[in-house]
C-alpha positions as CSV (number, residue, x, y, z in Angstrom):
1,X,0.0,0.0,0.0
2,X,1.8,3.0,-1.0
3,X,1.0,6.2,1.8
4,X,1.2,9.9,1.6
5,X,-0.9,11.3,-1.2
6,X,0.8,14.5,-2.1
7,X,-2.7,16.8,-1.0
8,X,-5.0,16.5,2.2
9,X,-8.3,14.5,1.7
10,X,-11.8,15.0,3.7
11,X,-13.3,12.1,4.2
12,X,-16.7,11.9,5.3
13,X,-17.6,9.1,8.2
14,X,-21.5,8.3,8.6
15,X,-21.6,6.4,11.9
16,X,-22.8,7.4,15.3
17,X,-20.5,7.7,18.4
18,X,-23.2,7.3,20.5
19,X,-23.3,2.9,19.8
20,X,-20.8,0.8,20.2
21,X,-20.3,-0.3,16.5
22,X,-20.5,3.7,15.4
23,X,-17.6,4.5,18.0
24,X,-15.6,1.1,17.0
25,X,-15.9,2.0,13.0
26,X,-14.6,5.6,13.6
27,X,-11.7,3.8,15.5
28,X,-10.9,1.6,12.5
29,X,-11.4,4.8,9.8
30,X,-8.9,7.0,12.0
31,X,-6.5,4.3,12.6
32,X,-5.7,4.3,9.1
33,X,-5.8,8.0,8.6
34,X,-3.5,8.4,11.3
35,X,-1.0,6.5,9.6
36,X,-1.2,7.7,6.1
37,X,-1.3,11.3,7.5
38,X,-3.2,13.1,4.7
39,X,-6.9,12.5,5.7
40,X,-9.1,15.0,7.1
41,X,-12.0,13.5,8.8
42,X,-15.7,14.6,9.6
43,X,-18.2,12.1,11.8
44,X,-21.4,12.9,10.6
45,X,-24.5,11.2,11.1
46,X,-26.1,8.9,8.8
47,X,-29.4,10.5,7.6
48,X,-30.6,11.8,4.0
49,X,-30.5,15.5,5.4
50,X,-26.9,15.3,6.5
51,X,-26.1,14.2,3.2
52,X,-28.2,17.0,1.4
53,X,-26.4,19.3,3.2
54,X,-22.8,17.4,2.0
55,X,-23.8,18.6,-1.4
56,X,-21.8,21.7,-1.4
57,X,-19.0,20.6,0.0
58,X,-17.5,17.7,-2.1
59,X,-15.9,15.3,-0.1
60,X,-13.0,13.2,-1.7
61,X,-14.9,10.3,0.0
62,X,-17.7,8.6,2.4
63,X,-17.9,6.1,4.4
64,X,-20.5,5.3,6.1
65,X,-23.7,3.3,7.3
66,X,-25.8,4.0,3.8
67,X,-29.2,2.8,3.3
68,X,-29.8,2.8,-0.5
69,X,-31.1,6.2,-0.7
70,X,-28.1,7.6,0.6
71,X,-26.3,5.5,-1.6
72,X,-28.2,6.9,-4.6
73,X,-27.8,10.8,-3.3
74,X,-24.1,9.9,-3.4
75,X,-24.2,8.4,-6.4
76,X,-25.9,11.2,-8.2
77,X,-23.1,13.5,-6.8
78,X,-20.4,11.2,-7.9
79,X,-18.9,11.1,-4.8
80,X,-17.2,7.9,-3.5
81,X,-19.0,5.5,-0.7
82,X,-17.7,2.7,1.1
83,X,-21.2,1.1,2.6
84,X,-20.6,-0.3,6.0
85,X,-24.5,-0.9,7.0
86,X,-24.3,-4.8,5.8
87,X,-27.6,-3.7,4.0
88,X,-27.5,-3.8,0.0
89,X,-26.8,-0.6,-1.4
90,X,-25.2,0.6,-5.0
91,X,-21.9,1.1,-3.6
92,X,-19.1,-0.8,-2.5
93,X,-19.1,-2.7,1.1
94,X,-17.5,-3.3,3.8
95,X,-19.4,-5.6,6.2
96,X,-19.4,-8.0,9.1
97,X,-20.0,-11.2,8.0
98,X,-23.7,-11.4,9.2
99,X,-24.1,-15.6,7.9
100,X,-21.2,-15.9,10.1
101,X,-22.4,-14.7,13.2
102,X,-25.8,-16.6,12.7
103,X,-23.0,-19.7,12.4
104,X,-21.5,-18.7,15.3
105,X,-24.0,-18.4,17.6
106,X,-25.8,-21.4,16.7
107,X,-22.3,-23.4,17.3
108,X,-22.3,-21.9,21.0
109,X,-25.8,-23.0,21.7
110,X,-25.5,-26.3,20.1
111,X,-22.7,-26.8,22.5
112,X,-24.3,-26.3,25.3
113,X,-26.7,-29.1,24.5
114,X,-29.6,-27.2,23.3
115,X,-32.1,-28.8,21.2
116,X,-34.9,-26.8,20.7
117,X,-34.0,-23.2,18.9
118,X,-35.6,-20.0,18.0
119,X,-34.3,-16.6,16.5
120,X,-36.0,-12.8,17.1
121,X,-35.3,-10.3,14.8
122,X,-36.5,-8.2,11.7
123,X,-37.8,-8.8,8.1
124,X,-34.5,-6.9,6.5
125,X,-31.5,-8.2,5.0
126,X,-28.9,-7.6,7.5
127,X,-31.0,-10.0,10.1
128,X,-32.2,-12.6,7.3
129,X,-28.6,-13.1,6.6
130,X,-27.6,-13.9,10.3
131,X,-31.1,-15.8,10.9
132,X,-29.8,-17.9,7.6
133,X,-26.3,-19.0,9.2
134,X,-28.1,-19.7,12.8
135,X,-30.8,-21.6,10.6
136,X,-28.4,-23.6,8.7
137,X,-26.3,-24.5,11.1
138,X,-28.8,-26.0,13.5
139,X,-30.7,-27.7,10.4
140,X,-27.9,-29.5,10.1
141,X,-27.7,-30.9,13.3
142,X,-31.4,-32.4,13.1
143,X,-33.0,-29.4,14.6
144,X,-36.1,-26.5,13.7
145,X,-35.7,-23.1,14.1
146,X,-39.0,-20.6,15.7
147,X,-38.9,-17.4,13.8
148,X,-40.4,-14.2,15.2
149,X,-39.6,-11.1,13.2
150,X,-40.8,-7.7,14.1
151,X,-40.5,-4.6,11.8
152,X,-37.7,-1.8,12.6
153,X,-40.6,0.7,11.8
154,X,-43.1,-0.8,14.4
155,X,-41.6,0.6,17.8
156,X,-41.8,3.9,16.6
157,X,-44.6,5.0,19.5
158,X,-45.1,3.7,23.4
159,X,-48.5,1.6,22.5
160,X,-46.4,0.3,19.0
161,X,-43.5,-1.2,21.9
162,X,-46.1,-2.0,24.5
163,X,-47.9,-4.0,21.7
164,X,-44.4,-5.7,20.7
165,X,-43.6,-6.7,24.5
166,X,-47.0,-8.2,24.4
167,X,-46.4,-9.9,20.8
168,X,-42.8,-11.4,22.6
169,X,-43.9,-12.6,25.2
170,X,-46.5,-14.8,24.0
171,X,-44.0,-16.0,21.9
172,X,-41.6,-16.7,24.5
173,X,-44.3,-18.2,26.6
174,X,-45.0,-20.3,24.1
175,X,-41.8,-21.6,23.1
176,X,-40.6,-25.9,24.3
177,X,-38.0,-25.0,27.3
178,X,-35.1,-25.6,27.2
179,X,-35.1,-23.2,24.2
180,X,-31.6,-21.3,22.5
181,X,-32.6,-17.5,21.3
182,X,-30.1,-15.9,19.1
183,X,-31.3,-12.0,18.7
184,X,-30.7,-10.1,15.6
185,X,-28.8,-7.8,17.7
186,X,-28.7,-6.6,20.9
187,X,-31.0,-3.8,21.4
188,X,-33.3,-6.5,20.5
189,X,-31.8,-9.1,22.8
190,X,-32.5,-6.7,25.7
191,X,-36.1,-6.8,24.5
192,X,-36.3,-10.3,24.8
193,X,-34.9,-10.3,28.1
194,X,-36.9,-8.0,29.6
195,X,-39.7,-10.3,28.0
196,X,-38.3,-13.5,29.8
197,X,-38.9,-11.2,33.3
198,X,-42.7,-10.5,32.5
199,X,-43.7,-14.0,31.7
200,X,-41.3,-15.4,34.5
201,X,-39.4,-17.3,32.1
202,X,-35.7,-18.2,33.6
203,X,-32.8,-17.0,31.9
204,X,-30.6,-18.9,31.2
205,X,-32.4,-22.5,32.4
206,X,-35.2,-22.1,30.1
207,X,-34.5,-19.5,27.9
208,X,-30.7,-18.5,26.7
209,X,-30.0,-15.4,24.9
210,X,-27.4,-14.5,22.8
211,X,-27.2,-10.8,20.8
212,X,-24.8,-9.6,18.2
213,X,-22.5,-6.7,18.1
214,X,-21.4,-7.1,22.1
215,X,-22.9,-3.3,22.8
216,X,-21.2,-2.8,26.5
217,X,-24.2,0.1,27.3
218,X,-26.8,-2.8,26.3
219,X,-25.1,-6.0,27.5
220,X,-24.4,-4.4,31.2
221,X,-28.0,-3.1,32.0
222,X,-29.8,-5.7,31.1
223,X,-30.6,-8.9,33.6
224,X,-28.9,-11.0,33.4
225,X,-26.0,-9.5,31.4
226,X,-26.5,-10.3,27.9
227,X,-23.9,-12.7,26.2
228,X,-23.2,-11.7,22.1
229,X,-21.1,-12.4,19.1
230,X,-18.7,-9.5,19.1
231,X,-17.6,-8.5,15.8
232,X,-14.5,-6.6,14.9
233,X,-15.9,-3.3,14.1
234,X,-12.5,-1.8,14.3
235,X,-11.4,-4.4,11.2
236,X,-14.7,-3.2,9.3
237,X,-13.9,0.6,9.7
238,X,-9.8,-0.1,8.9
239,X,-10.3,-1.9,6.2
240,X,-13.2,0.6,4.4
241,X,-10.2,3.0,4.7
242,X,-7.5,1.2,3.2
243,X,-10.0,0.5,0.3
244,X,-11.2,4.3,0.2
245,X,-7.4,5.1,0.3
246,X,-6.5,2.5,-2.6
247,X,-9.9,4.0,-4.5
248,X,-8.5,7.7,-4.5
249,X,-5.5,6.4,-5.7
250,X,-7.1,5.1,-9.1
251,X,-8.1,1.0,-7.7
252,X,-11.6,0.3,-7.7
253,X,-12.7,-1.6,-4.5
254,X,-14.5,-5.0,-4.6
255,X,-18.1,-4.8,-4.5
256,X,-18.4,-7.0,-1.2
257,X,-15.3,-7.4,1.8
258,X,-16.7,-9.4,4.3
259,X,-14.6,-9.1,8.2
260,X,-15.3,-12.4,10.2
261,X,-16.9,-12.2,13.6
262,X,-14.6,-12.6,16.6
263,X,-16.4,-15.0,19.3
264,X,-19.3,-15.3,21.0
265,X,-19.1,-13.2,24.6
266,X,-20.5,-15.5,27.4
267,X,-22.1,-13.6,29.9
268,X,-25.0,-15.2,31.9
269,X,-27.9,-15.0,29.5
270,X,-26.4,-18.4,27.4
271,X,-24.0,-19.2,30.3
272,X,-25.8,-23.1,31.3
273,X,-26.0,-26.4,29.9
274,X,-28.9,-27.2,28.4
275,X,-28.8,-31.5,29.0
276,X,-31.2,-33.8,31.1
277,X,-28.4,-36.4,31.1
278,X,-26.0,-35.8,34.1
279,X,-23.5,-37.9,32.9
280,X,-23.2,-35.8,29.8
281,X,-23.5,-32.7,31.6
282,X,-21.1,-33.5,34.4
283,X,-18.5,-34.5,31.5
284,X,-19.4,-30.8,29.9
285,X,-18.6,-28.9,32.3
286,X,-15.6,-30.7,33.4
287,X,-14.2,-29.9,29.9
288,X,-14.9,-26.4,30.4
289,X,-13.1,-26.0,33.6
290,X,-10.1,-28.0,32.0
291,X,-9.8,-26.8,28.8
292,X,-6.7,-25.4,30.0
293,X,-4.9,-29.2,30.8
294,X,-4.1,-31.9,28.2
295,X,-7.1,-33.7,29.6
296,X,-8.4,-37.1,27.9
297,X,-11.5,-39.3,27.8
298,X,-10.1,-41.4,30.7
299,X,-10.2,-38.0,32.4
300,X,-13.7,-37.6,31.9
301,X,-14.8,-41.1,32.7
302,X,-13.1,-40.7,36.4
303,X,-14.9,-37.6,36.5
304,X,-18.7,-39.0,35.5
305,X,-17.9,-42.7,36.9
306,X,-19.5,-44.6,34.1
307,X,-17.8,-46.7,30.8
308,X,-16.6,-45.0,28.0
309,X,-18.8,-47.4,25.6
310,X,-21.8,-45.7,27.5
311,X,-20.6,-42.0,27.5
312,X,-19.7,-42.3,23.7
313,X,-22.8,-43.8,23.2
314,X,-24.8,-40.5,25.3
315,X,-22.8,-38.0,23.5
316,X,-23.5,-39.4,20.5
317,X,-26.9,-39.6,20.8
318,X,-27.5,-35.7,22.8
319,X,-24.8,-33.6,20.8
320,X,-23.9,-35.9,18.0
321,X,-20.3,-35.9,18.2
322,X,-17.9,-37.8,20.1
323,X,-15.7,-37.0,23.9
324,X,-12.5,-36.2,22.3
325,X,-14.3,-34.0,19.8
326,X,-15.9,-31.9,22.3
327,X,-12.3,-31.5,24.5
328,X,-10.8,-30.9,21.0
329,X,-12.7,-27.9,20.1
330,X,-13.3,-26.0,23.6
331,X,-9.1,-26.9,23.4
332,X,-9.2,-24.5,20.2
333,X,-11.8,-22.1,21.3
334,X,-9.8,-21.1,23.5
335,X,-6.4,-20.7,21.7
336,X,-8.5,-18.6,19.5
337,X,-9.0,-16.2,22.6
338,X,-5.2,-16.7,23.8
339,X,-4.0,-15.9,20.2
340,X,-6.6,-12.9,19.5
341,X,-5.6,-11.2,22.8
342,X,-2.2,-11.7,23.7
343,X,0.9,-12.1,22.1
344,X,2.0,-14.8,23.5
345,X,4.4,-17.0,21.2
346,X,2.8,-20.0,19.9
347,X,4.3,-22.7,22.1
348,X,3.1,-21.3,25.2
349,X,-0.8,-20.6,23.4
350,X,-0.4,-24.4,23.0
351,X,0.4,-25.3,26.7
352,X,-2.2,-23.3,28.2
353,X,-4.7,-24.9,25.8
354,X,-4.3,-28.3,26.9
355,X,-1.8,-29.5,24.2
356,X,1.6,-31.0,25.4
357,X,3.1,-30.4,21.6
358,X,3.2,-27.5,20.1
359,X,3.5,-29.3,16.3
360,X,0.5,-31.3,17.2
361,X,-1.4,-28.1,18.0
362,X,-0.3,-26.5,15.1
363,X,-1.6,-29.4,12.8
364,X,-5.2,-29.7,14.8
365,X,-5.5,-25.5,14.5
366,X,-4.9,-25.6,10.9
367,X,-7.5,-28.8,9.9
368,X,-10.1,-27.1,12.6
369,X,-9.8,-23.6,11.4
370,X,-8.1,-23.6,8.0
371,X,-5.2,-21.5,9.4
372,X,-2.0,-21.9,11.1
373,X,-2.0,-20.4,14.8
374,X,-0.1,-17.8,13.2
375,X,-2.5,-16.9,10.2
376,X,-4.9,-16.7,12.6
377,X,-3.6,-14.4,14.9
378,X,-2.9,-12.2,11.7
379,X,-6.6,-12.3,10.3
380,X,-8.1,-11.3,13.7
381,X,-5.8,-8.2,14.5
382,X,-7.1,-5.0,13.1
383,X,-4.0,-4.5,10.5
C-alpha cells in the first residue's frame, strides 16, 4: 500500500458515536488515517439531510452506514461510498460477515446441548442473513428453528413497543424449554430479556439469549447480562479506509469485503448447559473448567464414573459428536482467545490450551480452522 498522497483528503464518516459499532468503525477509519497522514476527517450522522447538506462541499470520499437512498444521493453526486450498514446498497461494502455470526451463535448453543431453537429479529436483510447461518447450522444438526420477526418501523410510538412486548412474550411463553434464542442484535436481545422477566421465564435454564454486536451500554443493563457475538468493528472501519485510500488512488474496491466475527461473549444469559443427562452434563462442564490441561477421555470417565462405551454412546446420541471432539474444540476455542488477545508465542498458546506439543497443536489448528496459529492471529488483528 503506497501512503502519503501529495494533497490532504476529507473524508466523510456516517456512523454514530453514541453505539458501540458507530464509536468502533470511527476507531478503525482514524487508525488508518493516522497512519497515512493526509486525511481530514468529519463524523457525521447517517441520515438523508446530512447528506443533502454534504452537497456543497465535495468530499473526496464517504464512508458510512448508507441505506440505498443515501447511496443513490451519493451516487448522483459522484462522490465515492464505502457502505458499512451490511444492507444492499449501490456502492461498495465493507461488512461484518452477518451468515457468520448466525453460524457462530448457533455453534455456541448447540454446544451447550440445546435442542430446541428459535431466533428474534426483523424482516430486512442484515438480520435474514444472520437468521440464515443460525438456521443452517442447526438444520444441520437435526434441529427447527422458531422465527419471530418484528418490523424496525413498528416501535416507533409507546403503544407500538407496549404492543411488541405483548407480541414477545407470548412467543416466549409459548416456546418448548429448554429453548436457545439468538437476537438479531442486541438492542433486540435486551427486548427479549426484559420479556423473559414478564412471563417469569428463567434465563438462562429455560430461555438463553445470545445478541450480536457485544454493545457494552446494552449487554451491562440488562438482567442477566446479555452474552453476544462481538464483531470486529475496528477491522470493518480499517479496512473501508485502506479500500477508500486505494480508491482515491485510481483501484476500484471489490463490490463486497466481508470481516469475520470474533467469538461469542458468554455472559449469563447463554452461560448453562442445556442437557437432562448428568453424565453428559457432568462430562461438559468438566471440559470447560479444564480446557486449560491436556485432559483425555479417561479424564472424563473418572470424572462422570461410568464406561466410556456408554458415554460415547450418550454424547452421541445428545450432541452428535464424540468426547475427544468436544475437548478438542473447547481446546481450540480457546487458543483462538489466547492468540486474538495476547501475544503470547505459539508454544506457550499451546500449553495453556491443553496441548503438550506444540507441532501437534499446530496441525489440529490448521485442519479445525483452516489456518496456522499464526494466520490466525494475523486475520483477527485490526491490521
Amino acid at each position: 500500500m503506497a501512503l502519503g498522497m501529495a494533497a490532504n483528503k476529507h473524508i466523510v464518516i456516517m456512523a454514530s458515536p453514541t453505539s458501540g459499532h458507530g464509536r468502533d468503525l470511527i476507531r478503525g477509519v482514524s487508525r488508518f488515517a493516522k497512519a497515512i497522514g493526509d486525511w481530514h476527517l468529519l463524523p457525521v450522522k447517517a441520515d438523508l439531510d446530512t447528506v443533502h447538506n454534504l452537497k456543497g462541499w465535495r468530499p473526496d470520499g464517504v464512508i458510512g452506514l448508507a441505506s440505498p437512498e443515501i447511496a443513490a444521493v451519493f451516487k448522483k453526486m459522484k462522490t465515492r461510498l464505502i457502505n458499512v450498514s451490511g444492507v444492499a446498497a449501490d456502492a461498495p461494502q465493507v461488512c461484518t460477515d452477518s451468515y457468520a455470526i448466525g453460524t457462530l451463535a448457533a455453534e455456541a448453543l448447540l454446544e451447550r446441548g440445546f435442542r430446541t431453537f428459535a431466533f428474534y429479529g426483523t424482516p430486512n436483510d442484515l438480520s435474514r442473513q444472520r437468521l440464515a447461518g443460525f438456521k443452517e447450522t442447526v438444520n444441520k444438526h437435526g434441529f427447527a428453528v422458531e422465527v419471530h420477526l418484528v418490523p424496525l418501523n413498528r416501535s416507533k410510538t409507546n403503544w407500538d413497543w407496549e404492543n411488541i412486548q405483548q407480541e414477545l412474550t407470548a412467543w416466549i411463553r409459548n416456546l418448548p424449554k429448554p429453548v436457545g434464542v439468538m437476537s438479531f442484535n442486541d438492542e433486540r436481545g435486551s427486548r427479549l430479556l426484559q420479556a423473559c422477566s414478564r412471563c417469569g421465564v428463567r434465563v438462562p435454564q429455560e430461555v438463553a439469549v445470545i445478541g450480536v454486536d457485544n454493545d457494552e451500554i446494552y449487554c451491562s443493563i440488562t438482567t442477566p447480562p446479555l452474552a453476544s457475538v462481538r464483531c470486529n468493528f475496528q477491522k470493518v472501519g480499517f479496512t473501508a479506509a485502506r479500500l477508500m485510500h486505494e480508491w482515491i488512488g485510481g483501484n476500484t474496491p471489490p463490490n463486497v469485503t466481508l470481516i469475520p466475527p470474533v467469538s461469542v461473549v458468554v455472559r449469563e444469559s447463554c452461560d448453562t448447559i442445556a442437557i437432562d443427562d448428568p453424565s453428559v452434563a457432568a462430562a461438559l462442564n468438566f471440559i470447560r473448567r479444564s480446557a486449560h490441561q491436556p485432559i483425555t477421555v479417561e479424564d472424563l470417565l473418572e470424572e462422570v464414573a461410568t464406561s466410556r462405551r456408554t458415554l460415547e454412546r450418550q454424547f452421541a446420541r445428545i450432541l452428535g459428536t464424540s468426547p475427544r471432539a468436544v475437548i478438542r474444540r473447547v481446546q481450540l476455542d480457546r487458543a483462538k482467545v489466547i492468540l486474538r488477545d495476547t501475544h503470547l508465542k505459539v508454544s506457550i498458546v499451546a500449553e495453556r490450551s491443553g496441548f503438550l506439543d506444540a507441532k501437534v497443536f499446530a496441525a489440529a489448528f490448521k485442519k479445525e480452522v483452516g489456518q496456522s496459529p499464526s494466520e490466525y492471529r494475523k486475520s483477527q488483528r485490526l491490521v
